[in-house]
N, C-alpha and C positions, 0 to 999 in steps of 0.2 A: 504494500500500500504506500504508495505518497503524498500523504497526508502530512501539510507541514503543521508546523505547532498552532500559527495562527488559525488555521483553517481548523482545526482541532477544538481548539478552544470556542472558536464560533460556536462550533453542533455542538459543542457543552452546554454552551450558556443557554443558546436558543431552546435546547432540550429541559433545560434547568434542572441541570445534572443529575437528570434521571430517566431509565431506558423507555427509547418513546411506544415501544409494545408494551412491556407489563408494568412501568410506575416505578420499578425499584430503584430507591435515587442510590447514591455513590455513597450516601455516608450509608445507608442500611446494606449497602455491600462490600462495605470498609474497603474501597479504593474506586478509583477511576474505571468506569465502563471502558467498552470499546465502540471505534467506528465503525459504521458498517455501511457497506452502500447497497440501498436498497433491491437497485440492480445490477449485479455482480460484474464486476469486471468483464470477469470472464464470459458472458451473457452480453456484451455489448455495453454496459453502464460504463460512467466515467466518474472523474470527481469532484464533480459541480456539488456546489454547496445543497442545490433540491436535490439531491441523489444518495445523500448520507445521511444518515440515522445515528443515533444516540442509543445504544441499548446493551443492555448485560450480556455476562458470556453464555448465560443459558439460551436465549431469544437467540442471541446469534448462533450457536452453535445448532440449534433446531432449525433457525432457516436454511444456514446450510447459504450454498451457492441456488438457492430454490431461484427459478425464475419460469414462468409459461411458455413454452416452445410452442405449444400447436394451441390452437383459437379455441380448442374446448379444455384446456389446459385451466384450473380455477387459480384467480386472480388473489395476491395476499394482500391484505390490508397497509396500506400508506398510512400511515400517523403522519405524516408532514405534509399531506393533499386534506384527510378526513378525519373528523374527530372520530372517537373511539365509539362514542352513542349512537352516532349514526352505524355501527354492527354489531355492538356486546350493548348487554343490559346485564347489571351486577343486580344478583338478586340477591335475598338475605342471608343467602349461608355464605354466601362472599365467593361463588361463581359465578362464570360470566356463562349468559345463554346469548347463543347467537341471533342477532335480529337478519342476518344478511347470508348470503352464500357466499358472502368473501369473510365475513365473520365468520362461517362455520368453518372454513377451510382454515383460517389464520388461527382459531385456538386448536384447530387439532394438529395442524404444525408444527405452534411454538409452544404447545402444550400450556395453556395460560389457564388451565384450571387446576395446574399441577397443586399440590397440597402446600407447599410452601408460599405460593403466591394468594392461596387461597385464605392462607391465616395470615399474612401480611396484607390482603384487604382488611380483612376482620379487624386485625390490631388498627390498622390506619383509618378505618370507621369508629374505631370506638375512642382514638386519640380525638379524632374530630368534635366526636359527640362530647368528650372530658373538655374540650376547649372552648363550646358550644354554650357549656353550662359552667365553667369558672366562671367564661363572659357572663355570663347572666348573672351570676352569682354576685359578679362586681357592678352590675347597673343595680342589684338590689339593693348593694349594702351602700351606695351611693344616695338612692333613694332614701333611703332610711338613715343613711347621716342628713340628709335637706331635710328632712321629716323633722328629727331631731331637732333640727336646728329650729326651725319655726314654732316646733312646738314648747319651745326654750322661747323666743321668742314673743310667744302667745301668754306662755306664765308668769313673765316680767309686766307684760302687758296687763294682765290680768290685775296683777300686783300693785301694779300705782292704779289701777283703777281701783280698787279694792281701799285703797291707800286715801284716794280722791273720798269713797265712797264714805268713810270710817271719819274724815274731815268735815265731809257736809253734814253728815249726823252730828257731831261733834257739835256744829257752831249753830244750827238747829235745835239743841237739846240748851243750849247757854243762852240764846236766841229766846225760849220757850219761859226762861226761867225769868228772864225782866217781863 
């Protein structure tokens, strides 16, 4: 491959350094992915920046030099032309089911409901959801310091009212006595 650094870096960033078939970024595979070009060199691809992929060595090692020779030949899914929704739907046990026959053919490919990608949905759903609800948890107790505070506000208030109230009795009852 010649692939220089710059150009390397590109598909990192652009990838946001994580394989653009199954998600796994670089720090949950504790190093740098590899490049891969979508359509293989060897298949006529070159190495134009729309031609490379961002993805781990499992996805690439499953695609292989894959590429359609003949027209009924099934087509793999581009992550750099189509989003992933438009062929997989992750359903709740953290599989993807195919919505497309390029979807079907790309998870039985690159094997993307293998059991490890399948509990690394899981965990990075439920990270989600854990971040979901701190947020929340911090607009609560936000709320409820202003709460606080007004209602700190409202007892001071009260207070010289109370204060006013206990004076005009006061000069009322003195008032009463002439």
């Amino acid at each position: 491959m010649t692939i220089n650094d710059d150009i390397r870096k590109q598909v990192r960033q652009r990838a946001n350094f994580a394989c653009e078939f199954c998600g796994v970024t670089e720090t949950d595979a504790g190093s740098e992915l590899t490049v891969d070009h979508y359509q293989p060199r060897a298949k006529g691809g070159d190495d134009s920046l729309e031609n490379l992929l961002y993805c781990c060595p499992r996805c690439n090692q499953y695609k292989l030099d894959y590429w359609p020779t003949q027209p009924d030949d099934p087509l793999l899914w581009n992550p750099r032309r189509e989003s992933a929704s438009q062929h997989f739907l992750e359903l709740d046990d953290g599989t993807l089911h195919p919505l497309t026959t390029v979807g079907a053919f790309t998870l039985k490919r690159l094997r993307l409901n293998r059991p490890p990608l399948v509990a690394y949905r899981l965990r990075k759903r439920q990270q989600a959801e854990e971040i979901r609800l701190l947020t929340r948890y911090r607009e609560i107790v936000l709320l409820l310091e202003r709460l606080n505070t007004q209602l700190s506000d409202l007892m001071e208030e009260q207070h010289q009212l109370l204060g006013e109230e206990w004076e005009l009795l006061r000069l009322l009852l003195r008032h009463k006595e002439y």
